[in-house]
N, C-alpha and C positions, 0 to 999 in steps of 0.2 A: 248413244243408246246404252241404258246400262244393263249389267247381267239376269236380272230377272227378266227385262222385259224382251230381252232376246230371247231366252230360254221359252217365253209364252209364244213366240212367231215362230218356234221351232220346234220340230217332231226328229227323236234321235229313229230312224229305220232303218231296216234291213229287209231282206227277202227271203223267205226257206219256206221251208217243208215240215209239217208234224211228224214224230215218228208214234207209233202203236204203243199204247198206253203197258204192254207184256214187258217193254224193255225195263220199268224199274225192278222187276223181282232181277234179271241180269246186274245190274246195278246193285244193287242192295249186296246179291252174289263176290260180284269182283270188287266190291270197298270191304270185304272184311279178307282181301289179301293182301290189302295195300297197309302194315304196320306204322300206322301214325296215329299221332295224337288225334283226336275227335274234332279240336280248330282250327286244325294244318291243314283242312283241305274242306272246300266248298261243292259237296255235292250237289246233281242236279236230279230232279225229278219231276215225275207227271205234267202238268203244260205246258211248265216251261222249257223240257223235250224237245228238242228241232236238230234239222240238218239246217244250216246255214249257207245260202248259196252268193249270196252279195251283201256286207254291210254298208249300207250308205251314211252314216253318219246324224250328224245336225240337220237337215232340211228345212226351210221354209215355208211354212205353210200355203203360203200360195205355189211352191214348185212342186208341192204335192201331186197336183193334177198330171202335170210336164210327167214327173215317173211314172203317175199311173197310164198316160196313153203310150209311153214309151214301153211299159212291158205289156201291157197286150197288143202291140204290135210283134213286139221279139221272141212271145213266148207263144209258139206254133211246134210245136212236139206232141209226140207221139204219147201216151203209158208206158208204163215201163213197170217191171219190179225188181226191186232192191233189195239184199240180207244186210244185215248188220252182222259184224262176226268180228272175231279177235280185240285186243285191245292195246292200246300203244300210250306214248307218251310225247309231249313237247315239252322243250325245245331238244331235249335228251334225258337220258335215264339219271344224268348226276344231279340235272337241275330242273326236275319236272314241274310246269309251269299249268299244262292242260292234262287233262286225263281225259281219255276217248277212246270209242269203239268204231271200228272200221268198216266200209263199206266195201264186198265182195262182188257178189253179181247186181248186173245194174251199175257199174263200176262207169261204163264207157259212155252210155246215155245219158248219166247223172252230169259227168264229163261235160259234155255236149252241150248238153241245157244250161249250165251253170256259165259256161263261154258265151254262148247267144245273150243271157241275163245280164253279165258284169260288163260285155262290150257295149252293151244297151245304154248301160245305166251308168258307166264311168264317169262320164264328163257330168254329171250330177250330184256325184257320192263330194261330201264336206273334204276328205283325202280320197282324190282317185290314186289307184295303184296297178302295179303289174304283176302282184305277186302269183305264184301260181298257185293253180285252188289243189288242194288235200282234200278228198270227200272222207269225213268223222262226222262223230257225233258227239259233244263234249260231254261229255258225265260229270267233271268236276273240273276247279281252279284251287292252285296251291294260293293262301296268305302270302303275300310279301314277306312277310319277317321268317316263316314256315323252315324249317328244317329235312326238308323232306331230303334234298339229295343227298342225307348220311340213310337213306331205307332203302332195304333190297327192297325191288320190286319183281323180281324173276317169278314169283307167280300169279302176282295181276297179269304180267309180261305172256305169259305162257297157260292164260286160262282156257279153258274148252268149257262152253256152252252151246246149246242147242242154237242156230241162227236163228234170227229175226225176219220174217220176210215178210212183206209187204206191197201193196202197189202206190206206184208213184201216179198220180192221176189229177193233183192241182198244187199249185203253186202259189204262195200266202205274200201277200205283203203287210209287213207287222212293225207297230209301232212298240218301241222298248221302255219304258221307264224305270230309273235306277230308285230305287224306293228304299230307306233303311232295312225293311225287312226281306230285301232283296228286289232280283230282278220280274216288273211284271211286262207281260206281252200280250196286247192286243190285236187283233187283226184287221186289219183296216180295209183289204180287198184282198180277192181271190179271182186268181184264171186258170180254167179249165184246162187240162193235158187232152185230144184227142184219142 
């Protein structure tokens, strides 16, 4: 089989959550304290926004179904609500890789839910893994080639904004495609939080 026509039998997915359309004025906010070049770093905004609770990778079209009856079995929770608050960095401050804001209350639930989802959906994901989940929210990605870890970051690091709150109340399953003009995400199905 060659690479194109894999690529046509296959859907790259994941599973998250939208967050409230309020967070980009925050964003917009915490990237004018991050001293970089304008290329250095791949901000995110408006729909393509999400909490990410499981990436599953490549999928096959026909296993499509297989995930979708497996997470409306596994996703039986409650509502919940969530702030978004503070902002941090991966893998570390010399060599920031992800830029992101952090999940406060709602912290333990989101927890929860995200364990039931990934235990679900392991043995389907293209790379299952063990890693353990971080609830963020990515706002940006550094360039490969990027220079960032010569930039203080101590006041993205140490921003104060007003939190983000919200209710948790469904859970998205979203197809990604890498497109030149960046990432687009579809939604493919949706389950309801009780």
């Amino acid at each position: 089989m060659n690479n194109s026509s894999k690529t046509q039998d296959t859907k790259r997915l994941f599973i998250g959550i939208p967050v409230p359309p309020g967070i980009s004025s925050r964003i917009m906010m915490l990237k004018t304290l991050v001293p970089a070049v304008e290329d250095d770093i791949r901000w995110v905004f408006g729909r393509n926004l999400h909490l990410t609770l499981s990436f599953l990778g490549q999928i096959s079209s026909n296993a499509i179904e297989k995930v979708d009856m497996v997470l409306a079995e596994s996703i039986k929770h409650s509502k919940f609500n969530l702030s978004i608050e503070n902002s941090g960095v991966f893998p570390n401050t010399e060599k920031p890789r992800i830029f992101w804001m952090d999940i406060i209350e709602g912290r333990d639930p989101l927890i929860d839910l995200q364990a039931a989802i990934d235990s679900s959906v392991n043995n389907l994901k293209e790379n299952p893994d063990d890693k353990p989940y971080v609830p963020h929210v990515t706002i940006g990605r550094s360039n490969k080639n990027s220079r960032l870890w010569k930039i203080d970051l101590a006041h993205f690091l140490n921003a104060e904004y007003d939190p983000i709150k919200f209710e948790i109340n469904k859970v998205f399953l979203y197809q990604s495609e890498l497109l030149p003009q960046g990432a687009k995400y579809t939604v493919l199905k949706e389950y309801p939080l009780f």
